[in-house]
OpenMM code with the backbone's topology and positions (N, CA, C; nanometers):
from openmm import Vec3, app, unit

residues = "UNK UNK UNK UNK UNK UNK UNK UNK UNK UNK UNK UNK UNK UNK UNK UNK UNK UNK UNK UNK UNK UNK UNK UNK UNK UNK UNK UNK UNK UNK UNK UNK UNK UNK UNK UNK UNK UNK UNK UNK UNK UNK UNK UNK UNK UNK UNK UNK UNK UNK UNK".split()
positions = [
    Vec3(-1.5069, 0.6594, -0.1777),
    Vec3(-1.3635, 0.6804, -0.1831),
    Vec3(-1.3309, 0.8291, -0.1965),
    Vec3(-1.4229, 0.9206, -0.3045),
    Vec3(-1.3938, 1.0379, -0.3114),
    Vec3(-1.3778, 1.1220, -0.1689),
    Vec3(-1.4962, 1.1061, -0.1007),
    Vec3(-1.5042, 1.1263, 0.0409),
    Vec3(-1.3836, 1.1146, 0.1181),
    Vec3(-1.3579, 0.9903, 0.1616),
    Vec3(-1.2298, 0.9464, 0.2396),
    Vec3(-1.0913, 0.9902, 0.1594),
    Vec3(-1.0972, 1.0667, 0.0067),
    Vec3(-0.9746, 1.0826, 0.0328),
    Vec3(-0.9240, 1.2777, 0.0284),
    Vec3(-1.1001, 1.3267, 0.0242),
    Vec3(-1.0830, 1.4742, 0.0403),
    Vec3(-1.0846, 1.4756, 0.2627),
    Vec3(-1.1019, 1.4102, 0.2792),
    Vec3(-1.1245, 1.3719, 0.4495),
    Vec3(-0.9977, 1.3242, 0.4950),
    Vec3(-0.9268, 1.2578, 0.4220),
    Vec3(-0.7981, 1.1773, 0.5457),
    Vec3(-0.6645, 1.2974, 0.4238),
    Vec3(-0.6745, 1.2754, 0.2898),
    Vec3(-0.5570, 1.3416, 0.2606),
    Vec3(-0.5805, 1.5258, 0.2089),
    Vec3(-0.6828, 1.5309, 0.2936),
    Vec3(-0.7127, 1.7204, 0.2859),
    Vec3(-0.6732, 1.7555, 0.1541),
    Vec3(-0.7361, 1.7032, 0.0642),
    Vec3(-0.7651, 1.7391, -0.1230),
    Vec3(-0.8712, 1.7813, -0.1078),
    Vec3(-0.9118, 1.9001, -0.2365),
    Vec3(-0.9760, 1.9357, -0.2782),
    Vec3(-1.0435, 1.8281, -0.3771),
    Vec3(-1.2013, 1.8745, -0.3987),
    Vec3(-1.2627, 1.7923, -0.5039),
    Vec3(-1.2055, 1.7743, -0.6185),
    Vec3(-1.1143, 1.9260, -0.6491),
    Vec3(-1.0637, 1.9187, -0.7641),
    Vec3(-0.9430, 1.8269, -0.7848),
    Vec3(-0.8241, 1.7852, -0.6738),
    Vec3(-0.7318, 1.7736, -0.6476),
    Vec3(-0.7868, 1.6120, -0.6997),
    Vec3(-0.9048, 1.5210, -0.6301),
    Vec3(-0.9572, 1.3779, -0.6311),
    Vec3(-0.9487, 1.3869, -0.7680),
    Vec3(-1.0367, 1.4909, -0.8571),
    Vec3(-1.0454, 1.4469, -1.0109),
    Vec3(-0.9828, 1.4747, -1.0824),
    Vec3(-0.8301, 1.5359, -1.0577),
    Vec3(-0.7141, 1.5294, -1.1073),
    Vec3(-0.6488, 1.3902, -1.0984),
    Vec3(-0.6822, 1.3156, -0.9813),
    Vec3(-0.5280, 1.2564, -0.9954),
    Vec3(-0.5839, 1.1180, -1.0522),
    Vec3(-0.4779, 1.0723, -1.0679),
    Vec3(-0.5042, 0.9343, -1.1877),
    Vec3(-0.5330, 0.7958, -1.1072),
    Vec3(-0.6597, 0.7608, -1.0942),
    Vec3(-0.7235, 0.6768, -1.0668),
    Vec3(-0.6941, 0.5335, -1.0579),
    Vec3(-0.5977, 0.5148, -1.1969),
    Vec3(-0.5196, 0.3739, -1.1207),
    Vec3(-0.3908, 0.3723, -1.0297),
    Vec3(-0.3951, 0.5032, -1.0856),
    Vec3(-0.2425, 0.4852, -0.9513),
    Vec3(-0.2732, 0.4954, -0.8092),
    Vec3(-0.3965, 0.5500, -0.7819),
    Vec3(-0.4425, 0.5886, -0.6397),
    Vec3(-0.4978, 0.4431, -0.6171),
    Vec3(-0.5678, 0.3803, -0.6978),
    Vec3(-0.6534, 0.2289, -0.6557),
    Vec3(-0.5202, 0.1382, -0.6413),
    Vec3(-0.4029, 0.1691, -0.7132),
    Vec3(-0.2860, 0.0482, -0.6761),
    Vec3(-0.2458, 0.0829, -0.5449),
    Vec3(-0.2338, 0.2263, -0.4905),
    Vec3(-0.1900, 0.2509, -0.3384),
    Vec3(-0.2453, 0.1983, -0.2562),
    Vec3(-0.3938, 0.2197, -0.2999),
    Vec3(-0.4888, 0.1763, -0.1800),
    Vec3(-0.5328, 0.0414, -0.1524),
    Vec3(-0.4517, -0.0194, -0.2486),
    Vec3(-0.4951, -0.1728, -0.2455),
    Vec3(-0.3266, -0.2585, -0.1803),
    Vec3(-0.2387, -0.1743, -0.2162),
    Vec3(-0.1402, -0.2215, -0.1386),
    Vec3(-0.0874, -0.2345, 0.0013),
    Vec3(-0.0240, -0.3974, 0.0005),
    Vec3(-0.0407, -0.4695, 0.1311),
    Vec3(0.0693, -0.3763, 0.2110),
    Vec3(0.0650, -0.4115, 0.3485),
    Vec3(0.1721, -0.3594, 0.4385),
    Vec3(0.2838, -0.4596, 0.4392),
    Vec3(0.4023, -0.4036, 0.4683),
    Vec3(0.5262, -0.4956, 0.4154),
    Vec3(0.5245, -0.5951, 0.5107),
    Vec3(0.4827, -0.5961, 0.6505),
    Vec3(0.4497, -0.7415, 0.7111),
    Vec3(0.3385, -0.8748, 0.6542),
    Vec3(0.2587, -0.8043, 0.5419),
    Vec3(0.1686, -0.9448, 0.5018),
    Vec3(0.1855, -0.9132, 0.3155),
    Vec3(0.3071, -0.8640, 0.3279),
    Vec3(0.3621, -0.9266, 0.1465),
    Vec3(0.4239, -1.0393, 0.1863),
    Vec3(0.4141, -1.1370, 0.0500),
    Vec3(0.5033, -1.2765, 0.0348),
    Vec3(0.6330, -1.2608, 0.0822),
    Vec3(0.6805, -1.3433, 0.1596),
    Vec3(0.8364, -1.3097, 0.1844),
    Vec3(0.9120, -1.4904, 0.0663),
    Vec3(1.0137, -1.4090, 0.0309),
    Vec3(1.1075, -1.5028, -0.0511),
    Vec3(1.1711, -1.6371, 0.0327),
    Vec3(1.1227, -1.7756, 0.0101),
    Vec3(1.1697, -1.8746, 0.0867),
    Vec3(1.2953, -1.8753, 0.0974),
    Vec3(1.4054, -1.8419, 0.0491),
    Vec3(1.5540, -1.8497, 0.0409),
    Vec3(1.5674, -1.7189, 0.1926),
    Vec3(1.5214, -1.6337, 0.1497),
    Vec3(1.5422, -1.5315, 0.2741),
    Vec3(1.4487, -1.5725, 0.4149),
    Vec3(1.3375, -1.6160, 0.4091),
    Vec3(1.2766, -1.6866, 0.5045),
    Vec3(1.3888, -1.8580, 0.5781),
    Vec3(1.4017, -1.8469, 0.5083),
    Vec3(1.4922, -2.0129, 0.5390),
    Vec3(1.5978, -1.8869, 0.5967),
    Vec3(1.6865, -1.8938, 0.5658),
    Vec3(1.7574, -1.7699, 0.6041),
    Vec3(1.7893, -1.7281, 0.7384),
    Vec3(1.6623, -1.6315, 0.7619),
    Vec3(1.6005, -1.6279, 0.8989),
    Vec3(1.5948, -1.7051, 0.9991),
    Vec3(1.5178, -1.8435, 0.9655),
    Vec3(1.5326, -1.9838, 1.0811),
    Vec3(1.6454, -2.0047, 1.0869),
    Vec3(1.7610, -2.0207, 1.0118),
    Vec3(1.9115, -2.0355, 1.0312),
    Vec3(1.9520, -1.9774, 1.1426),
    Vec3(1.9646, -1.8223, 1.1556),
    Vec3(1.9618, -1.7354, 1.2341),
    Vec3(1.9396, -1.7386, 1.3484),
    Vec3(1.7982, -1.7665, 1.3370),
    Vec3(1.7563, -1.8101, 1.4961),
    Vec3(1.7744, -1.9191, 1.5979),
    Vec3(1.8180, -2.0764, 1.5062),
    Vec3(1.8311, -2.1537, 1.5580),
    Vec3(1.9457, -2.1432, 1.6568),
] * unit.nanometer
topology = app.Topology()
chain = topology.addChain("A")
for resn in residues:
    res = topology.addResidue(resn, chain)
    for name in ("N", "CA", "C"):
        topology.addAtom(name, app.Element.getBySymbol(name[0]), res)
């Protein structure tokens, strides 16, 4: 991980062991807003819409 993130976000080594480790593991583990849960009331919603 240290690797890939002095490689994709051009940090320094120092910059990786500065920054706070759970906040970077919650980024990197978060989904893209097309495969988060969507709310059935707003999903129902939607089919309304379309029908």
């Amino acid at each position: 991980m240290k690797k890939q993130a002095v490689m994709y976000f051009h940090w320094s080594m120092q910059d990786f062991d500065d920054a706070d480790y759970f906040e970077m593991l919650e980024m990197m583990s978060a989904k893209d807003k097309k495969d988060r849960p969507i709310d059935p009331a707003i999903m129902w919603k939607q089919y309304q819409e379309k029908g």
